[in-house]
C-alpha positions as CSV (number, residue, x, y, z in Angstrom):
1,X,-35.7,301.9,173.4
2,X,-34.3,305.0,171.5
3,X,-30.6,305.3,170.2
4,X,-28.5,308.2,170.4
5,X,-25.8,308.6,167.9
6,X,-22.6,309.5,169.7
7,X,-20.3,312.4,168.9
8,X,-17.5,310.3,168.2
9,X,-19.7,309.5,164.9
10,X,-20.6,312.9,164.5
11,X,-17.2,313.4,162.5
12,X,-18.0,310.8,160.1
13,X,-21.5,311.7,159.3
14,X,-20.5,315.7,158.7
15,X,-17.3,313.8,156.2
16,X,-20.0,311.8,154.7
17,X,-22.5,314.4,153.8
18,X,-19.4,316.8,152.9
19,X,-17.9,314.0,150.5
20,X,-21.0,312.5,149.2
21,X,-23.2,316.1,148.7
22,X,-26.2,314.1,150.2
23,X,-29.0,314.9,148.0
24,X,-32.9,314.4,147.9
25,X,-31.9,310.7,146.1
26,X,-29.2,310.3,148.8
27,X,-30.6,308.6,151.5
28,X,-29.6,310.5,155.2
29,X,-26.8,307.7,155.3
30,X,-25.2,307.0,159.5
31,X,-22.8,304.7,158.4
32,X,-22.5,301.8,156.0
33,X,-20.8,298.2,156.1
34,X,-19.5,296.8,152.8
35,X,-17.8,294.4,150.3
36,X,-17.2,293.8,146.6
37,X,-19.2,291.2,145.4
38,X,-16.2,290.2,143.4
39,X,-12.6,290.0,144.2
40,X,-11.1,293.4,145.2
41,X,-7.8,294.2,142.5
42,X,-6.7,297.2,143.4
43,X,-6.5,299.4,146.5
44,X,-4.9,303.2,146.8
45,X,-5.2,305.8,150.0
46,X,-6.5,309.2,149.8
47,X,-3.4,311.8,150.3
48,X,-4.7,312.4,153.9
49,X,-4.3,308.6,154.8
50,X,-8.1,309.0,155.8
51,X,-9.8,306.7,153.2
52,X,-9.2,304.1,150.9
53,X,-10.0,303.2,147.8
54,X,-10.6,300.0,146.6
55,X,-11.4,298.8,142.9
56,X,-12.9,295.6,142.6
57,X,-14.1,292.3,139.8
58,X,-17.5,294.2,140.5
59,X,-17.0,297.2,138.3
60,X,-17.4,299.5,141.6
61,X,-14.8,301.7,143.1
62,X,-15.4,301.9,147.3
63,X,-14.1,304.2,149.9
64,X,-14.1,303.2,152.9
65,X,-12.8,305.1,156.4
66,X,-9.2,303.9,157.8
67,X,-10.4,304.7,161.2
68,X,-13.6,302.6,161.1
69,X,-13.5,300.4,158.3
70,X,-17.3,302.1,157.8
71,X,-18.0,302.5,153.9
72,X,-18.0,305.7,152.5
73,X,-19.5,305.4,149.1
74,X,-19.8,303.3,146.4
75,X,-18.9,304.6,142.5
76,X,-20.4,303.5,140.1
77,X,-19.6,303.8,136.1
78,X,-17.5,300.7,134.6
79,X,-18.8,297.6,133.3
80,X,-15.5,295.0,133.9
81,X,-13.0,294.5,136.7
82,X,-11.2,297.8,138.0
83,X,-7.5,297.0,137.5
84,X,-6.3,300.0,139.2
85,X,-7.0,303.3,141.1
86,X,-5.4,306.1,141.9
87,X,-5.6,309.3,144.2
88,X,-4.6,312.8,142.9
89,X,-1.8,314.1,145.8
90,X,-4.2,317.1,145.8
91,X,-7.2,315.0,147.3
92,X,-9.4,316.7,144.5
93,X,-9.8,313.4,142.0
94,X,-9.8,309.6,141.8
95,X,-9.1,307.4,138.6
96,X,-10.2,304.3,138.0
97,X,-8.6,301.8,135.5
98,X,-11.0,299.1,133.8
99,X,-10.9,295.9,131.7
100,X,-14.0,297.5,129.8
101,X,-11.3,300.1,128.2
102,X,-12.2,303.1,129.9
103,X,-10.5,305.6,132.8
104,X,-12.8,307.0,135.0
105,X,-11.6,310.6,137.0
106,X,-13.9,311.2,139.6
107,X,-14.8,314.1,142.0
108,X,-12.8,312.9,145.3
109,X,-15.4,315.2,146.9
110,X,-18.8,314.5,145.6
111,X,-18.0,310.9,143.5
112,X,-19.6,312.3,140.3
113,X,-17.5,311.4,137.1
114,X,-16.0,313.8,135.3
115,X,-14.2,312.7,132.4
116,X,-13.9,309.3,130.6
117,X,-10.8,308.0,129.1
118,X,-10.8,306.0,125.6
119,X,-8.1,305.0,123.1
120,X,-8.6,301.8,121.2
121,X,-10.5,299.9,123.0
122,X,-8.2,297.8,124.8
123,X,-8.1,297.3,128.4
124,X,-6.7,299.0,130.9
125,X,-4.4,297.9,133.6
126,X,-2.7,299.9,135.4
127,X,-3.1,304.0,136.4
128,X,-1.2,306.8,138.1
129,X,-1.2,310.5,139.0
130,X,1.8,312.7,138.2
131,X,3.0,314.2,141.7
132,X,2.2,317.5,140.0
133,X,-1.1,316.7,139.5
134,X,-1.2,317.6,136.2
135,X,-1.3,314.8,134.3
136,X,-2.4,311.0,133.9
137,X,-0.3,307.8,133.1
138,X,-2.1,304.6,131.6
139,X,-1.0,301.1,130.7
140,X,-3.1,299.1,128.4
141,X,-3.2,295.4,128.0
142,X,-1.7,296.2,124.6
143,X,1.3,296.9,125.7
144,X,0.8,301.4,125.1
145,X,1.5,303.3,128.0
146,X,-0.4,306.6,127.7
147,X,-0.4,310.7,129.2
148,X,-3.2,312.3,129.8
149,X,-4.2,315.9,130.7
150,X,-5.9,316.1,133.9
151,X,-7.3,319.2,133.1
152,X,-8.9,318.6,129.3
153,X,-8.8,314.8,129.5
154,X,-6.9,315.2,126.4
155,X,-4.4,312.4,125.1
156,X,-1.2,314.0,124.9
157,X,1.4,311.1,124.0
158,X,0.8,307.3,123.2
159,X,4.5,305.4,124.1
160,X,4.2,301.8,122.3
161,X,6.5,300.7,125.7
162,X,6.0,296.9,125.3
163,X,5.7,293.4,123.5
164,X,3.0,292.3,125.8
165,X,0.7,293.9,128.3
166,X,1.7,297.2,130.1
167,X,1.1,295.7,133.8
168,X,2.1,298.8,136.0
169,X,2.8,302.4,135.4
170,X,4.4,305.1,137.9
171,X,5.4,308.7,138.3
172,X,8.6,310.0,138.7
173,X,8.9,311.9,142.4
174,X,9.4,315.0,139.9
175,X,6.9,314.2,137.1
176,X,9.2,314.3,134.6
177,X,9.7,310.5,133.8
178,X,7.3,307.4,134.1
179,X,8.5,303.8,134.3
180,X,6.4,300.9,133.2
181,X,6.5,297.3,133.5
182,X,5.6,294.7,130.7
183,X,4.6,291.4,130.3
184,X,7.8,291.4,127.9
185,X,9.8,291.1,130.9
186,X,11.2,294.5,130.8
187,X,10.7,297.6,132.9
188,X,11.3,301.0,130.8
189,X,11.9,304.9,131.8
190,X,10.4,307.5,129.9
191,X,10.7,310.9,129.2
192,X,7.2,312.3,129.8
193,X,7.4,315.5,127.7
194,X,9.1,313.6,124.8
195,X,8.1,309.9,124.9
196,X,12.1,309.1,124.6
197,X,12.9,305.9,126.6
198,X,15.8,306.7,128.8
199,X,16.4,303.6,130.8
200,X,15.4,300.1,129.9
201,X,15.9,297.6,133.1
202,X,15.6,293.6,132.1
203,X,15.2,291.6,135.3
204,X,15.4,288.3,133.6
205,X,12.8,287.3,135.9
206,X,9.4,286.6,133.9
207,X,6.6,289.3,133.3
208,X,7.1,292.5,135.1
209,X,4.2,292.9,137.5
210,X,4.4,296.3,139.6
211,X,6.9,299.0,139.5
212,X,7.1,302.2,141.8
213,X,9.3,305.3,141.8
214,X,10.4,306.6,145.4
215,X,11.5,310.0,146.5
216,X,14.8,308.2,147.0
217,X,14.8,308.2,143.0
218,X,15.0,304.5,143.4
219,X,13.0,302.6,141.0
220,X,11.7,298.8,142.8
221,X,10.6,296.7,140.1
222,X,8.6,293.4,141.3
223,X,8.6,290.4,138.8
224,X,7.2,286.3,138.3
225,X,10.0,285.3,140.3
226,X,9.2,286.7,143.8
227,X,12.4,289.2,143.6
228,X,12.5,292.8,144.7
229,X,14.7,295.1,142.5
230,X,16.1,298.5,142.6
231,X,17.7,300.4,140.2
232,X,18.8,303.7,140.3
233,X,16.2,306.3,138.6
234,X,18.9,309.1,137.6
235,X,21.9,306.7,136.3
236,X,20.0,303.8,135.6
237,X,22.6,301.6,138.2
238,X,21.3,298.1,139.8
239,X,21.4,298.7,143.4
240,X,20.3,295.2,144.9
241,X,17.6,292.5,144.9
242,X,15.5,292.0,147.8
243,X,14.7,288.2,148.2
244,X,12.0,286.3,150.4
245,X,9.2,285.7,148.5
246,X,8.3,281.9,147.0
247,X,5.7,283.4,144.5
248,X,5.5,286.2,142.0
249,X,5.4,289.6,143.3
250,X,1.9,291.2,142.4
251,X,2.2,294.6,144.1
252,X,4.7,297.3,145.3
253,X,4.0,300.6,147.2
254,X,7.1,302.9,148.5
255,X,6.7,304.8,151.5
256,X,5.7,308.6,151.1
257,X,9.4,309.1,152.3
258,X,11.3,306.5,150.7
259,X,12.9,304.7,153.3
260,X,10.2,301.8,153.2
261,X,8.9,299.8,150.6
262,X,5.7,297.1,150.7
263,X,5.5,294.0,148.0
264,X,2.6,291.8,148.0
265,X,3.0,288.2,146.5
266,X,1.2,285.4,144.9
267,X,2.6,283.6,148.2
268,X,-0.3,285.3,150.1
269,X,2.4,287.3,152.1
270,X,3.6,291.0,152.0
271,X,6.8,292.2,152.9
272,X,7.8,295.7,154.7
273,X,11.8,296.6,153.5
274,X,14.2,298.6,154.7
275,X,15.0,300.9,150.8
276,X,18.3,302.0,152.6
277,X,20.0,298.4,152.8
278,X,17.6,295.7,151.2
279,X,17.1,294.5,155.1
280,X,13.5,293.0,155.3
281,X,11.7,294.7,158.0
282,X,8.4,293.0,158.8
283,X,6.2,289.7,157.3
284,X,2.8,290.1,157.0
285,X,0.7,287.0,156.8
286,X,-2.9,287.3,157.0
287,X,-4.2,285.9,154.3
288,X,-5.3,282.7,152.5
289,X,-4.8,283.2,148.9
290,X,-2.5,285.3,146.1
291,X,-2.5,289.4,147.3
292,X,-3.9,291.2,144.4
293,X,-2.2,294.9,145.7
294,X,-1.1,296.3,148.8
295,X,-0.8,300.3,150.1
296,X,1.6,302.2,152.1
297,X,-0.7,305.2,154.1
298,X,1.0,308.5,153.3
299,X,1.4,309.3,156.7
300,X,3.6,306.0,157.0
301,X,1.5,304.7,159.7
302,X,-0.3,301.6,158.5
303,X,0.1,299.5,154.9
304,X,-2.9,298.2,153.5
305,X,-3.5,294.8,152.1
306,X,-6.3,292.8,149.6
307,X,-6.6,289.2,148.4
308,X,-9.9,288.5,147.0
309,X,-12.8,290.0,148.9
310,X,-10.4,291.2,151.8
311,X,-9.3,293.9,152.7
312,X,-6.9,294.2,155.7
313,X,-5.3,297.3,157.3
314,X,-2.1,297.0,159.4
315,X,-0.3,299.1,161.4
316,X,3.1,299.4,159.5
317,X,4.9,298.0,162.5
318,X,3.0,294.9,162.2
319,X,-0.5,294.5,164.1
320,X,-4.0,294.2,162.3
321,X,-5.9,296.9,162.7
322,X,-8.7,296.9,160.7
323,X,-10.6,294.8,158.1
324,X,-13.2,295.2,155.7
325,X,-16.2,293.8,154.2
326,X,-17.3,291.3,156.4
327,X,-19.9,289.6,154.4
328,X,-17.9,288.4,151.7
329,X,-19.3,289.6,148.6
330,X,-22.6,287.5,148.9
331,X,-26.1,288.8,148.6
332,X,-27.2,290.4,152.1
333,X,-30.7,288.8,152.2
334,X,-32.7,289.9,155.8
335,X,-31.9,292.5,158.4
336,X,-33.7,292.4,161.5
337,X,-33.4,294.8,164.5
338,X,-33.0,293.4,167.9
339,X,-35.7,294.6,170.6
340,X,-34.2,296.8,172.5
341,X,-33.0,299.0,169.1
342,X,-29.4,298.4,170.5
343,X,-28.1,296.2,167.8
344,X,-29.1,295.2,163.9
345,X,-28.2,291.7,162.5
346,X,-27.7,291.1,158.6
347,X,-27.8,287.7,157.6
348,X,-26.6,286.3,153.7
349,X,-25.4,283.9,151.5
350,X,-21.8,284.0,152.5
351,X,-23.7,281.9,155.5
352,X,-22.5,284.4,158.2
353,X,-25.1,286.9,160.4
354,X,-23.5,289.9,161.8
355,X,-24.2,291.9,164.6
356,X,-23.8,295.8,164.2
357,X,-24.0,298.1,167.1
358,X,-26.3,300.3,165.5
359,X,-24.6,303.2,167.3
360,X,-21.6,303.3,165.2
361,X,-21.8,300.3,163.0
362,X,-19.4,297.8,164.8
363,X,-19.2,294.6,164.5
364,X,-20.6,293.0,167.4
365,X,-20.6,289.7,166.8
366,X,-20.9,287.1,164.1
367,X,-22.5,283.7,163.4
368,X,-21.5,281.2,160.2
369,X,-24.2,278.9,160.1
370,X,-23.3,275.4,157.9
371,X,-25.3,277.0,155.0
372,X,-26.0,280.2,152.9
373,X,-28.0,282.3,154.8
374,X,-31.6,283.8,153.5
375,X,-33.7,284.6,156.4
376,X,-33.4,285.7,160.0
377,X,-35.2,287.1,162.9
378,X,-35.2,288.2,166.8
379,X,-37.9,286.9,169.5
380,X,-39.6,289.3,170.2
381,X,-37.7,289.0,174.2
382,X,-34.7,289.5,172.2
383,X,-33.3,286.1,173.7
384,X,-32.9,284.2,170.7
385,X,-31.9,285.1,166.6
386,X,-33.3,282.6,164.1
387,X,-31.8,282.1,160.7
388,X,-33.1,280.2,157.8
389,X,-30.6,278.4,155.6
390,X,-29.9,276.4,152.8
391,X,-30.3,272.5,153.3
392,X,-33.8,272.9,155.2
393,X,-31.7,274.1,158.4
394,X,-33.5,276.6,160.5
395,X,-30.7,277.2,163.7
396,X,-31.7,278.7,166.5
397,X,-28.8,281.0,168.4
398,X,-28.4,282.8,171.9
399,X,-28.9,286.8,170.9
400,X,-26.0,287.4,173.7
401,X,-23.9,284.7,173.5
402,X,-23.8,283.9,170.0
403,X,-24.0,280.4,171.3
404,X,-26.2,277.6,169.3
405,X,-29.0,275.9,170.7
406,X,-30.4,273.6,167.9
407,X,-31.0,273.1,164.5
408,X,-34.8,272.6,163.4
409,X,-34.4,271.0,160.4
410,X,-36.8,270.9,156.9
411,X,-36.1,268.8,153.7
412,X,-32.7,268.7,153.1
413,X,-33.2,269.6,149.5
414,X,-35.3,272.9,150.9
415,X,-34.1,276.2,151.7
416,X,-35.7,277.9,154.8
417,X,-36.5,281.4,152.8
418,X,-38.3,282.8,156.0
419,X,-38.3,282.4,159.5
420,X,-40.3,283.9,162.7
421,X,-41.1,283.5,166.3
422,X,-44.4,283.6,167.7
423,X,-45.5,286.9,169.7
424,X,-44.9,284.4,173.1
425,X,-41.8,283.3,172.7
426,X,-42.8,279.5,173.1
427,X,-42.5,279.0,169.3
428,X,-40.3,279.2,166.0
429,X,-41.4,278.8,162.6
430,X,-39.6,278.6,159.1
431,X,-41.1,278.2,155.3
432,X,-39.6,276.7,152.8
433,X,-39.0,276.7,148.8
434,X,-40.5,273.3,148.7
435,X,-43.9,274.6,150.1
436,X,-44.1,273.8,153.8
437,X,-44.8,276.0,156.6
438,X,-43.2,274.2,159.7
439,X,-43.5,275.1,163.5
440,X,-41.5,274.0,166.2
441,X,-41.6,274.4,170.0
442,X,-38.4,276.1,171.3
443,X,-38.3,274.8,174.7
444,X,-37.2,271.2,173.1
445,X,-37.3,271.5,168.9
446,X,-40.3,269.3,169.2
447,X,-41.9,269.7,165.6
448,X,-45.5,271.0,166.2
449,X,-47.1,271.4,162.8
450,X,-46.1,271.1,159.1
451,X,-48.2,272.8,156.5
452,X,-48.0,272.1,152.9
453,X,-48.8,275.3,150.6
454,X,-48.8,274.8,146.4
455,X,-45.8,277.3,145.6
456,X,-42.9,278.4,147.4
457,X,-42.9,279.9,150.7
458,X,-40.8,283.8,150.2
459,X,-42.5,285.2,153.4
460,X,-43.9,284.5,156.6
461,X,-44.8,287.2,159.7
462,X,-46.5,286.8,163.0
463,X,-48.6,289.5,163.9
464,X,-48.1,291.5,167.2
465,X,-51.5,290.7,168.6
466,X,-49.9,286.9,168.0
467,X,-53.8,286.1,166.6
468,X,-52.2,285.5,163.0
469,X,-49.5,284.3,160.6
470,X,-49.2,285.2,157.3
471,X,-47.3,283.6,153.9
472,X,-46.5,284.3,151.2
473,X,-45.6,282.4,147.9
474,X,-44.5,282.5,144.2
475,X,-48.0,281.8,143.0
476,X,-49.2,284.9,144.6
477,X,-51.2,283.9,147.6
478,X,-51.5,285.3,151.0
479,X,-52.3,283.1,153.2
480,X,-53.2,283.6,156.6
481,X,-53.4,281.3,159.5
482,X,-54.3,281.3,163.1
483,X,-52.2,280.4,165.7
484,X,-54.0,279.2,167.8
485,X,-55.5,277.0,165.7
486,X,-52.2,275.4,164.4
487,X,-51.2,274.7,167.6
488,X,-54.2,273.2,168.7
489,X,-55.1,271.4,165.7
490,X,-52.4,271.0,163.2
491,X,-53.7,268.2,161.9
492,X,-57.2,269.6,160.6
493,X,-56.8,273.5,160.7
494,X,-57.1,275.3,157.8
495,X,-56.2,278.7,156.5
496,X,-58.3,281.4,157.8
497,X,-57.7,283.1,154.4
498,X,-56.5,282.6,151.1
499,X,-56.0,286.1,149.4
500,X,-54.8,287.3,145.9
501,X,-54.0,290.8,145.0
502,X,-52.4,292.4,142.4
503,X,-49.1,291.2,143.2
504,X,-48.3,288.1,141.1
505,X,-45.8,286.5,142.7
506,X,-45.3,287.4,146.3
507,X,-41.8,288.3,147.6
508,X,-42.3,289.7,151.0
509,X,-44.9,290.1,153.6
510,X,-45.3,292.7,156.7
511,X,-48.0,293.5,159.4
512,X,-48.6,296.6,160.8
513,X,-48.2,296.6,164.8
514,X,-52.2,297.1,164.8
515,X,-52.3,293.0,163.1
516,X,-55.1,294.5,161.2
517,X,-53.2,295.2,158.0
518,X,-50.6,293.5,155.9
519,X,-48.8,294.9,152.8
520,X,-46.8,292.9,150.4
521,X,-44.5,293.2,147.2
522,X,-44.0,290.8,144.4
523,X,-42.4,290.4,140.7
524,X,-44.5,292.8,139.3
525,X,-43.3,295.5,141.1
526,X,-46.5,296.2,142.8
527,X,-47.4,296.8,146.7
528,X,-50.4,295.5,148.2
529,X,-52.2,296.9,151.4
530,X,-54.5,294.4,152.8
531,X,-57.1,295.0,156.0
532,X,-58.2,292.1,157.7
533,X,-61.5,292.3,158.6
534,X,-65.0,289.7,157.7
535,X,-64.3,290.4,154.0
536,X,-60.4,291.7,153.8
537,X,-59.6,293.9,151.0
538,X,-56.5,295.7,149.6
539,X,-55.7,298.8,147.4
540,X,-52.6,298.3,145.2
541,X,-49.7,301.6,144.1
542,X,-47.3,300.3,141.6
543,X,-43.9,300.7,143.5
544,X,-41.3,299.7,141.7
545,X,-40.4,299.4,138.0
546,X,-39.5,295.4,138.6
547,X,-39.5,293.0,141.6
548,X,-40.3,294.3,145.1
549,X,-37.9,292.4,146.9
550,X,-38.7,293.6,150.8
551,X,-41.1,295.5,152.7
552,X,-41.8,296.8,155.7
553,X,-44.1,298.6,158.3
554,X,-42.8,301.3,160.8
555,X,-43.4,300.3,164.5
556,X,-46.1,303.3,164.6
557,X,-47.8,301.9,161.7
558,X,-47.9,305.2,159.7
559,X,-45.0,304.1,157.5
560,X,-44.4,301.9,154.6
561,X,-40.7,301.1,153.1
562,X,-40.2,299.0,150.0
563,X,-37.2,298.1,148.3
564,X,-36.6,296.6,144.7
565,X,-34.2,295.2,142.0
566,X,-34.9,298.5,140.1
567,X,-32.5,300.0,142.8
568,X,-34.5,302.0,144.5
569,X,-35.8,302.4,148.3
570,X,-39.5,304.0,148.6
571,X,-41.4,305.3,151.6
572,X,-45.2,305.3,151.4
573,X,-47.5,307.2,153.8
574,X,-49.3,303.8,155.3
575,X,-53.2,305.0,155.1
576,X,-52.8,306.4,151.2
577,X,-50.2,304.3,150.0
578,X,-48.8,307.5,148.3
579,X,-45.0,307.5,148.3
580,X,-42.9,310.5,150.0
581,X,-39.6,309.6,149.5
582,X,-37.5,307.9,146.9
583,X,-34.1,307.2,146.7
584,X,-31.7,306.1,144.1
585,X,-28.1,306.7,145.6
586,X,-26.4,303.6,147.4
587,X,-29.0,301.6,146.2
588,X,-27.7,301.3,143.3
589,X,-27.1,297.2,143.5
590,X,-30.6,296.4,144.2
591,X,-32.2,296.5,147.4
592,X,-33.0,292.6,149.2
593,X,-34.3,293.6,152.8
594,X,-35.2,296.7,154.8
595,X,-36.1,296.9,158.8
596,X,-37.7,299.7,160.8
597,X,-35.5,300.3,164.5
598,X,-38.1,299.6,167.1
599,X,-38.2,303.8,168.0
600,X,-38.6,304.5,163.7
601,X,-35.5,306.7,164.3
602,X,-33.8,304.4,161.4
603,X,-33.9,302.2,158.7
604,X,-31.8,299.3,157.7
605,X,-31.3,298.1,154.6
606,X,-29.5,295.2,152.6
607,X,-28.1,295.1,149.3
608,X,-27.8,292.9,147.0
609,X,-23.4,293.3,146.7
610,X,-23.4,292.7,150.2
611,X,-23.7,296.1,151.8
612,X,-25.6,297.2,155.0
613,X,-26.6,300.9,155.6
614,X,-28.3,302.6,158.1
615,X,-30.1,305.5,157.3
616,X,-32.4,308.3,159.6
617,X,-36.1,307.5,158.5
618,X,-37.1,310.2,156.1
């Protein structure tokens, strides 16, 4: 069954391709689900409250829709934990503040660096954009706050501002001053075109964590001891605390108009205030751990919030709206289309499978099994999903009801690194790290036949003909079995063959719908295309430039994707085994898994930071 995308995703791929300038190693992207694969520290919206940004423990920058949580892109260019980002009120750039020294500005449009920041070396914390767009404000960890010019990426001023870390730096509304807060406890006002420190406010309250600079000319100051201040920008007046937090505040975002203003807290809460009277307005409690920043949408509609790997958007009156990244930062490590082409199910090592309508990329459903994740896939009637898991658990769930039905279970010490149904339905099979091919009737879990192999099962496939399975292992081998046999004789039957190609150590194994021939990937970064005849034989293409990780056949058998830790996603013509297409965009993370939609309209395809994509076939 075919898939139509809908028009009401038509605006998001025309975004996509206008903000990402889709080229020939840009995969034709529909829409993407992601997550940092570390802790998310920083979040900021685009001036048109359309997208967020999000910086993360990862070294990536994302920006993801507010609409549809979908992932727009992924940037790409630090090598330690983004403390901060920033949008230019234009919409024209993106900064990006890292613990490896360096500010990244960025093309908002196409994601391309432009410039890269440098002064001494010493982290950076904290970023802004002056409202004039003009100019850059830093904070390093060694206590500097720095101006830069947009324009030249020149460094215009260096302010030694504190005894101790520069934590946060802001903007006046006008551009002509910029506040910082220190670790020394104080927050300070600065002239921008002189360096001269104008006002100097001392809380009294522990480090200084976030400041923020309103149109109001109020100045909020957010400190260790979970107090709210303002002060008055112009006259330098304390105009009241704002007290409710039991934890440090971490985070503060006015409102575009001032009258509003968001803290986030090591107390796992945020907090909406009323600017005008120090009145708290709303509680927001949605999380489990210390908020590492919060956001308030230009538009006023919605704040955002992120503790760790999520990322939560709320409408500003209170309801959740969205959130993001739903595999939490682990490896995504199978993908598997359901039957009917309707839906696509990624399974990891956060031990949750999700279901994506693959017309738009919602969540459908999800399933935490009791163990990382590493395998999965669909009868072929679509009834049932199997996933393989750590602790030898192979657990067999309802497609539609997300219900469980039972767990088949290997060695405990084993992880099930492949699973599969037989072309009939009437069985389930899973192979382990510890060597052992098992099968199980599904009717009543009843174990049918356990089959010892020398290495470590990566891969296993039935064939559509249901004649054959096939594994794979570390040691190379491909072995191939007959069904039949197994089931009639599991006691006695042996492997129908025992093949070795140029791949050294097998990673993944696929059949072509004719069951005649198989291709596989290994370490060495070659690609194997076996036919299966009295004397099978193979021709080899070296694919990648290290491990093949995943391949896979189209359903018309004239197709052939691969995907590696070299970051890269190939397509080979299936009769030459000479590659067509290449990509190296959004791949960038390595890819793990890759799935052909029953019509061959689309290709899925996991990452290793936890990020599914669906892409039109090239």
């Amino acid at each position: 069954m075919g898939v139509t995308i809908p028009r009401a995703l038509c605006f998001w791929i025309v975004l996509m391709s206008w903000f990402c300038g889709w080229s020939s190693q840009r995969p034709d992207i529909l829409w993407m689900r992601g997550a940092h694969t570390q802790p998310a520290a920083c979040i900021a919206y685009t001036p048109d409250s359309q997208m967020l940004v999000s910086g993360g423990g990862d070294g990536t920058v994302k920006l993801w829709s507010t609409t549809t949580s979908l992932l727009i892109r992924t940037l790409k260019g630090h090598t330690a934990t983004i403390r901060s980002v920033a949008c230019s009120p234009n919409g024209a750039w993106i900064a990006s503040a890292s613990e490896d020294g360096y500010l990244v500005l960025w093309d908002a449009r196409t994601g391309s660096a432009l410039k890269k920041f440098s002064a001494n070396g010493s982290p950076f914390l904290s970023v802004a954009f002056s409202p004039d767009n003009s100019r850059l404000v830093s904070g390093s960890n060694d206590g500097t706050v720095r101006l830069w010019s947009v324009a030249t990426g020149a460094l215009e001023r260096t302010i030694l501002a504190h005894q101790g870390a520069a934590n946060s730096v802001c903007f006046s509304f006008n551009s002509a001053r910029v506040v910082s807060g220190g670790a020394d406890g104080y927050a300070c006002v600065w002239n921008q075109s002189s360096g001269a420190l104008t006002a100097r406010f001392a809380p009294n309250a522990g480090a200084v964590n976030a400041v923020g600079w309103s149109s109001w000319n109020q100045v909020a100051v957010g400190a260790s001891d979970g107090v709210v201040r303002l002060w008055h920008g112009n006259t330098g007046a304390f105009i009241r605390a704002m007290e409710g937090h039991t934890a440090a505040i971490t985070s503060l975002a006015f409102s575009k108009e001032g009258e509003s203003l968001i803290s986030g807290s090591a107390d796992t809460k945020a907090k909406i205030w009323n600017t005008g009277n120090g009145r708290l307005r709303l509680t927001i409690s949605g999380h489990t751990s210390s908020l590492n920043a919060v956001a308030y949408a230009p538009n006023g509609n919605t704040v955002m919030t992120c503790s760790e790997r999520k990322i939560k958007l709320w409408q500003s009156d209170g309801p959740l709206l969205l959130w993001f990244n739903e595999h939490t930062g682990k490896p995504i490590r199978a993908v598997e289309f359901a039957p009917n082409g309707e839906r696509v199910a990624s399974a990891a090592e956060d031990n949750f499978t999700h279901l994506w309508s693959v017309l738009d990329g919602t969540n459908v459903g999800s399933r935490e099994a009791a163990a990382p994740v590493y395998s999965c896939a669909y009868s072929p009637n679509g009834t049932y999903l199997l996933l393989g898991a750590n602790q030898g658990r192979v657990e067999l769930w309802r497609a539609q009801t997300r219900t469980l039905v039972r767990v088949a279970q290997g060695a405990v010490s084993s992880r099930a690194l492949a699973v599969g149904f037989t072309q009939n339905n009437l069985y389930m099979a899973g192979g382990f790290n510890n060597g052992e091919l098992r099968i199980w009737r599904i009717s009543d879990g009843a174990l049918i036949a356990n089959l010892s192999h020398s290495g470590i099962i990566t891969s296993l496939r039935f064939s559509r003909n249901g004649q054959w399975v096939a594994v794979g292992d570390d040691r190379g081998n491909l072995t191939v079995w007959r069904v039949s046999t197994i089931l009639s004789s599991p006691a006695t039957v042996q492997p129908t063959h025992v093949l070795r190609g140029s791949v050294n150590k097998i990673r993944s194994v696929a059949f072509a719908p004719d069951s005649a021939r198989l291709v596989t990937g290994g370490d060495n970064g070659q690609i194997d295309l076996w036919t299966l005849d009295t004397t099978p034989r193979y021709f080899s293409r070296s694919a990648h430039t290290g491990r093949v990780n995943t391949v896979a056949f189209s359903n018309d058998g004239l197709k052939i994707a691969s995907g590696g830790i070299d970051e890269t996603l190939a397509f080979w013509e299936a009769d030459t085994l000479k590659f067509y297409a290449r990509y190296h965009e959004e791949t960038e993370t390595g890819v793990n898994a890759v799935a052909f939609s029953p019509d061959d309209l689309y290709v899925a395809i996991g990452r290793q930071d936890a990020t599914l994509i669906l892409i039109k076939t090239p």
